[in-house]
N, C-alpha and C positions, 0 to 999 in steps of 0.2 A: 841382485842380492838383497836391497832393499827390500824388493814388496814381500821375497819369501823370509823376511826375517820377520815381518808383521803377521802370516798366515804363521810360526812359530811360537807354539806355546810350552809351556812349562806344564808337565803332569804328574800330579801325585797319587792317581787311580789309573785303572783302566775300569772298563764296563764291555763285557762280554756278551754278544747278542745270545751266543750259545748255540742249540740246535731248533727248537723252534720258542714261537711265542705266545701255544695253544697251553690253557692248563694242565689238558685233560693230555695231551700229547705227554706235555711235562714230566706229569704224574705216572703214568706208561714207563715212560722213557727211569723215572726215578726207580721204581721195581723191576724193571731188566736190569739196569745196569748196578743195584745193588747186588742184585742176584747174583752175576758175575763177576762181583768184583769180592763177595766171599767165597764162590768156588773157588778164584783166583787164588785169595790167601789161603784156605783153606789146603787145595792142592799144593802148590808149591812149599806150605809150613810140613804136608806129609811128605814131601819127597824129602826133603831136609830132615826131615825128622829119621824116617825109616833110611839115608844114607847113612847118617848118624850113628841110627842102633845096630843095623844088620853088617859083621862084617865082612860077608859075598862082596858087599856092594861097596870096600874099600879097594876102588880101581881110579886109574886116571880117567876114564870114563865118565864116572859117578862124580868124580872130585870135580871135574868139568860142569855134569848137571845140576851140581849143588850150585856151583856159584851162579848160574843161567837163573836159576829159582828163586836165588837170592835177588839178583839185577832182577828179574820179573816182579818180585813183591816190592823193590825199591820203585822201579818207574809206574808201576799201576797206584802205586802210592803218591805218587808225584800229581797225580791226573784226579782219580775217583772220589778222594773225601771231599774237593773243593766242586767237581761236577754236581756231585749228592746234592751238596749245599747249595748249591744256584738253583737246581733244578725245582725244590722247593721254596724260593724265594724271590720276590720282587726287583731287587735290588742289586743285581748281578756285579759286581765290581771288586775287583782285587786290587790291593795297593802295590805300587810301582817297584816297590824291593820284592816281593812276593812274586812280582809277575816275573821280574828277571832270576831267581832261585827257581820259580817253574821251570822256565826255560832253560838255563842251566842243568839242572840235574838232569829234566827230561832225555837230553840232549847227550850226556855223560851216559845215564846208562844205557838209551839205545844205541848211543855207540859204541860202547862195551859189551853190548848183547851181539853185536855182529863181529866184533873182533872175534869174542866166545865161541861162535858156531864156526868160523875161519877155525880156531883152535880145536875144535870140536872135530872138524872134518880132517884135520891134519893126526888126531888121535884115530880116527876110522882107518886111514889110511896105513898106519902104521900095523895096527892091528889084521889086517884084512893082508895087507901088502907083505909085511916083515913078520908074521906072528913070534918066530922062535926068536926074534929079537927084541920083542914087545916090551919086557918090562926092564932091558938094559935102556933102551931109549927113551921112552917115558916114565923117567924114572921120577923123583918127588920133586927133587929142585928144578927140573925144565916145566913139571906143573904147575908148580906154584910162579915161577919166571912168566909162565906164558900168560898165564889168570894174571898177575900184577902187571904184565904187558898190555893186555885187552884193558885195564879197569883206567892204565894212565894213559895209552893213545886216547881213548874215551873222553877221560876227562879234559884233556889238555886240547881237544880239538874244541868240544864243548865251552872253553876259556873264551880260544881265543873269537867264536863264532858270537857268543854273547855279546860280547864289548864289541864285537863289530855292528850288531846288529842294534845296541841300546846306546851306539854314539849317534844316531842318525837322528837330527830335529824333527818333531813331529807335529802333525798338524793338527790331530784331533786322537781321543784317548778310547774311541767303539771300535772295538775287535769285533770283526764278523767270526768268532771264533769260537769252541767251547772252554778254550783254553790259550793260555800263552803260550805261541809257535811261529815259528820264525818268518815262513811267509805270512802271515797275518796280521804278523807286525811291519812288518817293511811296506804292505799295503798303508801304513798310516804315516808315513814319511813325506815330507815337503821337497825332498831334494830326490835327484835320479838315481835312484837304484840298481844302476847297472852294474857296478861295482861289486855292488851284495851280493847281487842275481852272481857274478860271474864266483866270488867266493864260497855259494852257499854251492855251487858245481862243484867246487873243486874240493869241498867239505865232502857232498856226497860222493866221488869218488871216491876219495880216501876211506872214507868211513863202509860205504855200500860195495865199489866196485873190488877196492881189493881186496877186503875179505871173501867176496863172491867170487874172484878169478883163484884162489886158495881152494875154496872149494871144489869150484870146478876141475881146478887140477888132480885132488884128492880121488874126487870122485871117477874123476878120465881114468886115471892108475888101479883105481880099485873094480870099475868094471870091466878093465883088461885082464884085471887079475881075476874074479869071477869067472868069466869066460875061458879062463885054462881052466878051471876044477869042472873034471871030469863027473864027480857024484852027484847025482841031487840032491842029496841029501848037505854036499857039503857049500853047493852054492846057496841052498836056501838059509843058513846059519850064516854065509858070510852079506847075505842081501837082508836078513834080519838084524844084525850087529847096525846096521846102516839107514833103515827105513824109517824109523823113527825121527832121529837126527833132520835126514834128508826130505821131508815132509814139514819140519820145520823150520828148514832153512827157506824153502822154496816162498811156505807163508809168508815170513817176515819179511824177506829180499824180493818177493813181489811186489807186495805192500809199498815199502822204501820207493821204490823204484820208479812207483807209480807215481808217488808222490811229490818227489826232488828230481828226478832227473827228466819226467816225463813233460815232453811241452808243454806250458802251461796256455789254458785260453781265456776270456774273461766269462767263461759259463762255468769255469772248472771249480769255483770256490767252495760250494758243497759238497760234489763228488770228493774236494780236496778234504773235507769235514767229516766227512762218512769215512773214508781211509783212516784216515788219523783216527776217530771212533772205534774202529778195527785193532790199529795197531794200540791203542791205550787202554781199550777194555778186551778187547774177544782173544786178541794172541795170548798176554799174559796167562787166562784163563785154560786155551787150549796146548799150550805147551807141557804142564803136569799132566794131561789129561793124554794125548801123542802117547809121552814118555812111559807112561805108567799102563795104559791099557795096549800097548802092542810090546811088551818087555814082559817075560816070565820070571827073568828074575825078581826086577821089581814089586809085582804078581806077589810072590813066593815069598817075599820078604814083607810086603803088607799083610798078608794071609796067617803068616807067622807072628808076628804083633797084636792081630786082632787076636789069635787063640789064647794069646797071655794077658789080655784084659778080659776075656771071657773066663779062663782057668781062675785068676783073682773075684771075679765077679762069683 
């Protein structure tokens, strides 16, 4: 215990190696990922916006994908403005409150984003499986119950994952990282991490597997129920109500997956960079993008807002 109390320091930054070291990469990398991080807001503020106005689109469905949009513009927020900012600068380092509120929220809303699509896939279900009972079941208060249930399993795991993760003495304050994440920091710990490792499992079950075993339940019941409807016409409506959704759950929960649960080696630490990359800039981005280009309603409902700033115009 002695010698690791001497390799134990006190930090009041971190310094971020990032993604690379090249300028010119940097600079690259700065115009992509602005790029996609105003499609990101941009889409996500229109689907908010157009649930908002059109009221077709007041369904538990829609009240479902508002709040996903909303968690997608809070965690891409959490990541992109301080990426920006490193990526044109010298001096890459965040202070140690900052790094743990990174980590924090990151942490809350992606796992709020996966309770959501669990809650998501149990609204398909209902819909697909029960329609003539559709709107006694999902009715306002088990919405708004289940959105408040995703948002504080979410944050309440994200608590207690933090302070586990920011009691650990550490040795040195360079994060091979582009950002504050949980294994990236535990690589910077003096003391054995098996503990973590075995916590940060049983985090991503909770947070990854059982919303995913929700889903896959949903979805087992609703392609049974598919497969009884005789028309085409009526299976392609009830595998459209779904494809959407189902295209991004698969994203997300691949991604995760890969990431926390997937054995980890000591070659993995970039590919672990690139994922994380993924899940902090490209999903936010493509999840409005899913929602809105395979939905006709949604379609029908931007289409219609644009012709009344055209008709004003």
């Amino acid at each position: 215990m002695g010698r690791e109390n001497k390799t134990q320091m006190w930090v009041s930054e971190f310094i971020l190696l990032g993604l690379s070291s090249e300028w010119r990469t940097q600079v690259s990398l700065f115009v992509l990922i602005l790029a996609m991080y105003l499609v990101t807001f941009v889409g996500n503020f229109f689907i908010l916006l157009l649930i908002r106005l059109d009221s077709r689109l007041h369904s538990p469905m829609y009240f479902f994908l508002s709040v996903l949009s909303f968690v997608d513009l809070g965690y891409s927020n959490s990541f992109a403005p301080q990426m920006l900012a490193h990526l044109l600068s010298t001096h890459k380092s965040i202070p140690f409150h900052s790094c743990v509120l990174q980590l924090y929220v990151s942490l809350a809303l992606g796992g709020s984003e996966f309770f959501l699509l669990g809650a998501m896939a149990y609204d398909r279900y209902v819909a697909v499986c029960h329609p003539l009972h559709y709107k006694v079941i999902m009715h306002g208060g088990l919405c708004l119950g289940l959105a408040a249930g995703c948002l504080v399993a979410g944050f309440t795991n994200s608590l207690m994952e933090t302070i586990i993760t920011f009691r650990l003495p550490l040795c040195h304050n360079v994060i091979n990282h582009f950002a504050c994440e949980t294994l990236a920091i535990l690589r910077l710990a003096c003391l054995d991490i098996s503990f973590n490792k075995v916590m940060v499992a049983i985090s991503g079950f909770l947070v990854i597997i059982l919303p995913c075993s929700l889903v896959l339940f949903s979805y087992g019941h609703i392609v049974a129920a598919i497969l009884r409807i005789r028309s085409t016409q009526g299976c392609s409506k009830a595998f459209g109500t779904c494809a959407s959704h189902l295209t991004v759950v698969c994203m997300c929960f691949g991604a995760s997956i890969f990431t926390y649960l997937w054995p980890q080696s000591a070659s993995s630490v970039e590919e672990e960079k690139m994922v994380a990359l993924f899940y902090a800039v490209v999903a936010p981005m493509l999840n409005p993008l899913i929602y809105s280009l395979r939905n006709k309603e949604v379609m029908t409902a931007l289409q219609k807002v644009l012709d009344k700033f055209r008709d004003k115009g």
